[in-house]
VEXVEX-949847 format. One record per residue (C-alpha): x, y, z. Coordinates in steps of 0.001 Angstrom, whole numbers. Each point is the difference from the previous one (the first is absolute). Layout:
<zake east="X" north="Y" up="Z"/>
...
***
This chain:
<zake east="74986" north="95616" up="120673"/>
<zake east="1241" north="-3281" up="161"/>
<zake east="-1540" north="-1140" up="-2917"/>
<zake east="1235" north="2739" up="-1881"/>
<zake east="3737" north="-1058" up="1189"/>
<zake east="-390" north="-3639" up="-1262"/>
<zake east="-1681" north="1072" up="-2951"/>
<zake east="3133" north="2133" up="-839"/>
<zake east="2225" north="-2367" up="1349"/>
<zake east="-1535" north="-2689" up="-2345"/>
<zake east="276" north="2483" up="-2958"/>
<zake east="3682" north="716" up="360"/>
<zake east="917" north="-3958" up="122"/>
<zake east="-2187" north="-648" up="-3235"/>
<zake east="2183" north="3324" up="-1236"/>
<zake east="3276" north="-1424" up="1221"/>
<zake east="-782" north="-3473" up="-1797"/>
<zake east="-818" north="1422" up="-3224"/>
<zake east="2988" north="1859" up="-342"/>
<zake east="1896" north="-2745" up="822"/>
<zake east="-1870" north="-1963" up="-2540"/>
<zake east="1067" north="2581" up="-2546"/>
<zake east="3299" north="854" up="626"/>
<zake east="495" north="-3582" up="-59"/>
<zake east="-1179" north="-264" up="-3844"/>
<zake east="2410" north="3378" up="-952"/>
<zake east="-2523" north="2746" up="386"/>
<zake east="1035" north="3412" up="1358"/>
<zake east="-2165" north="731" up="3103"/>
<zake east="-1283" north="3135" up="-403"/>
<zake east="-1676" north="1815" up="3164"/>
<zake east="-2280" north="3405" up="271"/>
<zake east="440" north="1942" up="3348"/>
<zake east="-3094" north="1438" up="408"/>
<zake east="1042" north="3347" up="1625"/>
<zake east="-3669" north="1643" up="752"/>
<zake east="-1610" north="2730" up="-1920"/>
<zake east="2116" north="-193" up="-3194"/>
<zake east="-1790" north="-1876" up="-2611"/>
<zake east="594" north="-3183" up="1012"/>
<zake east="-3353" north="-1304" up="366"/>
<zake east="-577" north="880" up="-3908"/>
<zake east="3121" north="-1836" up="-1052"/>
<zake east="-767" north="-2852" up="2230"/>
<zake east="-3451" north="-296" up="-1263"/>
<zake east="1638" north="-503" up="-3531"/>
<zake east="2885" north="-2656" up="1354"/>
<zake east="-2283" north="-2038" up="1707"/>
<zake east="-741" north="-1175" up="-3471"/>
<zake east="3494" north="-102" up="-1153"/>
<zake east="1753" north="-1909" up="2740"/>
<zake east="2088" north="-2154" up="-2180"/>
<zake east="1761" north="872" up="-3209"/>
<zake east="3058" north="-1606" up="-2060"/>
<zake east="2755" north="1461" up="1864"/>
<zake east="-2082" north="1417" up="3536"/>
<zake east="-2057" north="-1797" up="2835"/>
<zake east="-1761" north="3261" up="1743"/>
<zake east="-761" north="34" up="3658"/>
<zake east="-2188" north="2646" up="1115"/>
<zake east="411" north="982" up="3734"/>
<zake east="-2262" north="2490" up="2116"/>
<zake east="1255" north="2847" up="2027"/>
<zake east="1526" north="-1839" up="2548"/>
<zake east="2851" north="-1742" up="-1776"/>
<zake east="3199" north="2476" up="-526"/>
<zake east="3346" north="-309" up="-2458"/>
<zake east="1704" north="-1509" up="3069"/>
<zake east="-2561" north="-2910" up="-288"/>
<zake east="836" north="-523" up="-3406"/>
<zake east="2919" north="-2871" up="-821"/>
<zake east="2920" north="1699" up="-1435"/>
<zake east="470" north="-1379" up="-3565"/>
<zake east="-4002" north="413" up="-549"/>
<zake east="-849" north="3122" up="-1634"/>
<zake east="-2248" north="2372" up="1294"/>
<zake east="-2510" north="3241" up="-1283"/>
<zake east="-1937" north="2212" up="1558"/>
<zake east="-1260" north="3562" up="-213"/>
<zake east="637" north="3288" up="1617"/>
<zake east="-2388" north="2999" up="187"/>
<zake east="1314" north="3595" up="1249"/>
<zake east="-545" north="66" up="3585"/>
<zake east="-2644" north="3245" up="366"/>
<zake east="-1959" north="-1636" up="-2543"/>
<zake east="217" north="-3539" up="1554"/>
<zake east="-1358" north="2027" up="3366"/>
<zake east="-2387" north="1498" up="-1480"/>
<zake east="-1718" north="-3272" up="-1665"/>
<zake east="803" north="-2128" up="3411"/>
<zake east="-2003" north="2299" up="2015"/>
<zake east="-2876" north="-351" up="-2319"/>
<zake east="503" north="-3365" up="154"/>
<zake east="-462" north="-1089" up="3256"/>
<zake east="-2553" north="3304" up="549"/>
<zake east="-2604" north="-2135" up="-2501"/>
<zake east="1668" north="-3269" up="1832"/>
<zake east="1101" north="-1167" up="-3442"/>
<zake east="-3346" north="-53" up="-2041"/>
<zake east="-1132" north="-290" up="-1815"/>
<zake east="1812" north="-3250" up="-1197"/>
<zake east="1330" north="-872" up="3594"/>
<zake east="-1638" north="523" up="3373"/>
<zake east="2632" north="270" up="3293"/>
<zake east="-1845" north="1150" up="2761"/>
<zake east="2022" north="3059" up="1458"/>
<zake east="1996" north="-706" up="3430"/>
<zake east="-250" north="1362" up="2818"/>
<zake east="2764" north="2509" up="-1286"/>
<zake east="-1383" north="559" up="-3055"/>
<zake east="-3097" north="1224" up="1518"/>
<zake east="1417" north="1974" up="2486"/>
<zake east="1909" north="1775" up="-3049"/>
<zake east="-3470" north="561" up="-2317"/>
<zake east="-1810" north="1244" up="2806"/>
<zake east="2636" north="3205" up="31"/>
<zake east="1501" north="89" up="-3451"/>
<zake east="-2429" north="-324" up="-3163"/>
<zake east="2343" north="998" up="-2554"/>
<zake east="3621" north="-622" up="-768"/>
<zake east="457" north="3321" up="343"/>
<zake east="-1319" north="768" up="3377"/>
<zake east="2047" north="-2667" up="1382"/>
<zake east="3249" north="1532" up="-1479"/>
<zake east="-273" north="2876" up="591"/>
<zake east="-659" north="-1104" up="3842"/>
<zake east="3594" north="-1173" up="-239"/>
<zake east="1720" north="3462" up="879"/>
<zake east="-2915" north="1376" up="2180"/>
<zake east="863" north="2012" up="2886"/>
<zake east="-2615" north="-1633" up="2027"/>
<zake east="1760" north="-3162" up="1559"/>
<zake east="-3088" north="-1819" up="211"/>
<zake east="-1078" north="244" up="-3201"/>
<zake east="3688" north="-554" up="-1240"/>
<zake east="170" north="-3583" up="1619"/>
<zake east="-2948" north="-653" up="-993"/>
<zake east="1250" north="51" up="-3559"/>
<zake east="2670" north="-1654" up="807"/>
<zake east="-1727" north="-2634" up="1233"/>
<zake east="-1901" north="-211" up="-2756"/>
<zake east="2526" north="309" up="-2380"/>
<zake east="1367" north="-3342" up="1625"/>
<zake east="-3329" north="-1745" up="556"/>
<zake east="-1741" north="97" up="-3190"/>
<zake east="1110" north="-2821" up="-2627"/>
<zake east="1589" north="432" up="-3079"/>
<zake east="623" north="3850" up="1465"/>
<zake east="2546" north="-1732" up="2189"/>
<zake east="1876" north="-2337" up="-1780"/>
<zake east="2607" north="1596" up="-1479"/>
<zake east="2393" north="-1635" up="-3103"/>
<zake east="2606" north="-1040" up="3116"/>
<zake east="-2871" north="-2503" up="394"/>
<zake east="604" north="-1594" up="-3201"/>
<zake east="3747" north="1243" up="-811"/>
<zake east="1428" north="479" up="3764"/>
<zake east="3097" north="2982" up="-1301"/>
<zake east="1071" north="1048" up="-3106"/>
<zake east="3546" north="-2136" up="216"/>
<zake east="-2630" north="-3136" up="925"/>
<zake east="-1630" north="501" up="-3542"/>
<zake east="3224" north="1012" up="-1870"/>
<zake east="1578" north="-3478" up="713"/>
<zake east="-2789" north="-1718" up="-1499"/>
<zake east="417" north="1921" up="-3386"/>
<zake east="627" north="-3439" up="-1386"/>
<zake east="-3511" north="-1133" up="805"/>
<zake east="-2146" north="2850" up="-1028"/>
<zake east="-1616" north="-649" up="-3212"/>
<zake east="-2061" north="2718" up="-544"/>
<zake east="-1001" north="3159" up="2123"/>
<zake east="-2988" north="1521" up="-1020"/>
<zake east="-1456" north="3433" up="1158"/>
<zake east="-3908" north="800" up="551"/>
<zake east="226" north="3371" up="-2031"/>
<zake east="1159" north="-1715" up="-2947"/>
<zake east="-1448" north="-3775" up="736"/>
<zake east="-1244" north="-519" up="-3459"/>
<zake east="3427" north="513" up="-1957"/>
<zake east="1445" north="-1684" up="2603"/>
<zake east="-2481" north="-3132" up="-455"/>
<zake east="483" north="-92" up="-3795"/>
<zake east="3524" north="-420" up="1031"/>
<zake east="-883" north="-2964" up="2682"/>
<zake east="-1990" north="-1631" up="-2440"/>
<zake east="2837" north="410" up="-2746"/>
<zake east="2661" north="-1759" up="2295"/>
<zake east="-2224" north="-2720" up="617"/>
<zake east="-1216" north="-359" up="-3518"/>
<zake east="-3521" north="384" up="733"/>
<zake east="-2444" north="1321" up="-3298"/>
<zake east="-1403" north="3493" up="-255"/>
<zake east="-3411" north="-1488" up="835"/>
<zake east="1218" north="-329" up="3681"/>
<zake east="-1212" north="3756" up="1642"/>
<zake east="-141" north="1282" up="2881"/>
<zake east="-3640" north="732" up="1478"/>
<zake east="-1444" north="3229" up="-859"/>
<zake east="-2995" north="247" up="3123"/>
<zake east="608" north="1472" up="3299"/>
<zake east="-1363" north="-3018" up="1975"/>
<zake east="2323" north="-2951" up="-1594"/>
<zake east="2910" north="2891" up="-203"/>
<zake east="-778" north="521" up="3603"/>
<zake east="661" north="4246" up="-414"/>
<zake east="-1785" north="2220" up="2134"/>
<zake east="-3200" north="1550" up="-1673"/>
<zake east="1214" north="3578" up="-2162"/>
<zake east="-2895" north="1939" up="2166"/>
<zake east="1991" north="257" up="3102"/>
<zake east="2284" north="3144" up="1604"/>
<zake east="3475" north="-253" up="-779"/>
<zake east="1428" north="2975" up="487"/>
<zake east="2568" north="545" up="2400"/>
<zake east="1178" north="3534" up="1421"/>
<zake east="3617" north="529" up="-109"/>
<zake east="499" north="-177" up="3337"/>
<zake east="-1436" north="-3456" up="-56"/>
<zake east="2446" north="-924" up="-2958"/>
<zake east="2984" north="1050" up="2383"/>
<zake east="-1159" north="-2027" up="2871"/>
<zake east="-235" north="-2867" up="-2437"/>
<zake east="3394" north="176" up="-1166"/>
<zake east="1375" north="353" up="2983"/>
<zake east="-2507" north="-2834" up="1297"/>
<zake east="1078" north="-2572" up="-3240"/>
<zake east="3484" north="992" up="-125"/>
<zake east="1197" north="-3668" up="-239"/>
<zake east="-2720" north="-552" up="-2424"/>
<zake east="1237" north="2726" up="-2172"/>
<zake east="3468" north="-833" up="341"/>
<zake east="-835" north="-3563" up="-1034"/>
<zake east="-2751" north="975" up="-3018"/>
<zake east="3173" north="2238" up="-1364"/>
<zake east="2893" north="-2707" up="5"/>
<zake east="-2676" north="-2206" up="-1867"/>
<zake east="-770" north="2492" up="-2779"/>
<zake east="4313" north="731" up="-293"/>
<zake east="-20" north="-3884" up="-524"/>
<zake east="-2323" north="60" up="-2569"/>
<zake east="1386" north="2620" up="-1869"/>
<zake east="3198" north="-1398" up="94"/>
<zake east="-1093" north="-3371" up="-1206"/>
<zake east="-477" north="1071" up="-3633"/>
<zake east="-1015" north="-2841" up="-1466"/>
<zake east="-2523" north="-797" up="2482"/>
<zake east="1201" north="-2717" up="2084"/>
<zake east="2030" north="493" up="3234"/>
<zake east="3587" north="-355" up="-1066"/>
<zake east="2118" north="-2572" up="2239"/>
<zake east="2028" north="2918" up="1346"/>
<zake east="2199" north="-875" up="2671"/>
<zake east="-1385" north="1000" up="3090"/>
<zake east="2946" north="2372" up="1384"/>
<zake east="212" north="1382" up="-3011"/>
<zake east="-4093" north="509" up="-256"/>
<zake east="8" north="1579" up="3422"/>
<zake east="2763" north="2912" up="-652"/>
<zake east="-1532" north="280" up="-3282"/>
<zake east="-3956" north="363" up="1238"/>
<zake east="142" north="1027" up="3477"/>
<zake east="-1709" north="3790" up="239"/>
<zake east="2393" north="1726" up="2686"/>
<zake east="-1380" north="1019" up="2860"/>
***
């Protein structure tokens, strides 16, 4: 453990440094939040190549780092996934503890969740049982079982948080629609068409096509109700987009942006 804290502590000084280095020579910092289970370990695979263009200097982050960690005056993208979906791929997962590119053993939470809930489904739907046992024990597992519980507050903290940083956000992309929304990326940064995303499960790091999605509606209610933040969040993201016609994030003012994009309550 405490090698794995210097190691990351070493990593974000060499980070620090560099963008220093290029801010220092006139190049826009540009960071990816990597907000878990959507896409973002296919774009990064492509970036990681790409780290340095006329006009950019790209820092890729992991999970941990959020928009709060990013400077204001950098610019920042990341992708957003609907937040059923994003369940249903987290549970997955951590169930196959992240192989078959990754291996993360399961904690002691995680385990205690797999041993009762084998499907997405099972586990949601445990959400509104009338059983009290069986209802915490979702619960808990709902809030023990990575990517599961980390919710876009992680990486956004509120939706007024993330609307006064509209004059940061570079590009948001979406999982459904992550290949437009690449060709887009790779536009802005003036990258050629020979720059793709991968096309194999493993380096795209998606869970294998064999495996039970399905969801009862009950479960789909307990999920919205579970992910309301999430959903609240994935919506004022798509209004953004949409109203950004031309495909970057205007400089709106930020009063203005939150009367104009809030969703009422």
């Amino acid at each position: 453990m405490a090698r794995f804290g210097i190691k990351n502590t070493w990593s974000t000084f060499r980070s620090e440094v560099r963008q220093k280095y290029w801010r220092a020579r006139g190049k826009q910092v540009l960071h990816f939040l990597h907000v878990s289970k959507t896409g973002g370990t296919a774009i990064k695979h492509v970036l990681k190549s790409h780290l340095t263009t006329p006009e950019f200097a790209i820092v890729l982050h992991g999970h941990r780092h959020t928009l709060r960690d990013v400077p204001t005056g950098d610019k920042v993208i990341f992708c957003l996934r609907d937040p059923i979906s994003r369940f249903v791929s987290g549970f997955y997962s951590r169930l196959r503890q992240g192989q078959p590119r990754y291996f993360v053993r399961w904690s002691a939470d995680e385990e205690t969740a797999f041993s009762h809930f084998d499907t997405p489904n099972r586990l949601a739907v445990a959400l509104s049982s009338t059983d009290d046992e069986e209802r915490m024990r979702a619960e808990r597992a709902m809030r023990g079982i990575v990517h599961v519980k980390d919710g876009y507050a992680k990486w956004f903290e509120s939706e007024e948080y993330l609307l006064s940083r509209l004059p940061d956000i570079f590009l948001i992309g979406f999982q459904e629609t992550l290949a437009q929304d690449f060709e887009l990326l790779r536009s802005k940064l003036g990258l050629t068409n020979r720059v793709q995303l991968p096309t194999d499960d493993i380096t795209a790091h998606r869970s294998p096509g064999n495996v039970d999605k399905k969801l009862d509606e009950e479960a789909i209610e307990n999920l919205k109700r579970w992910y309301a933040t999430d959903f609240r969040l994935y919506a004022l993201c798509r209004r953004i987009c949409e109203t950004a016609s031309t495909g970057r994030i205007p400089e709106w003012k930020v009063a203005g942006a939150v009367d104009e994009l809030l969703i009422p309550t």
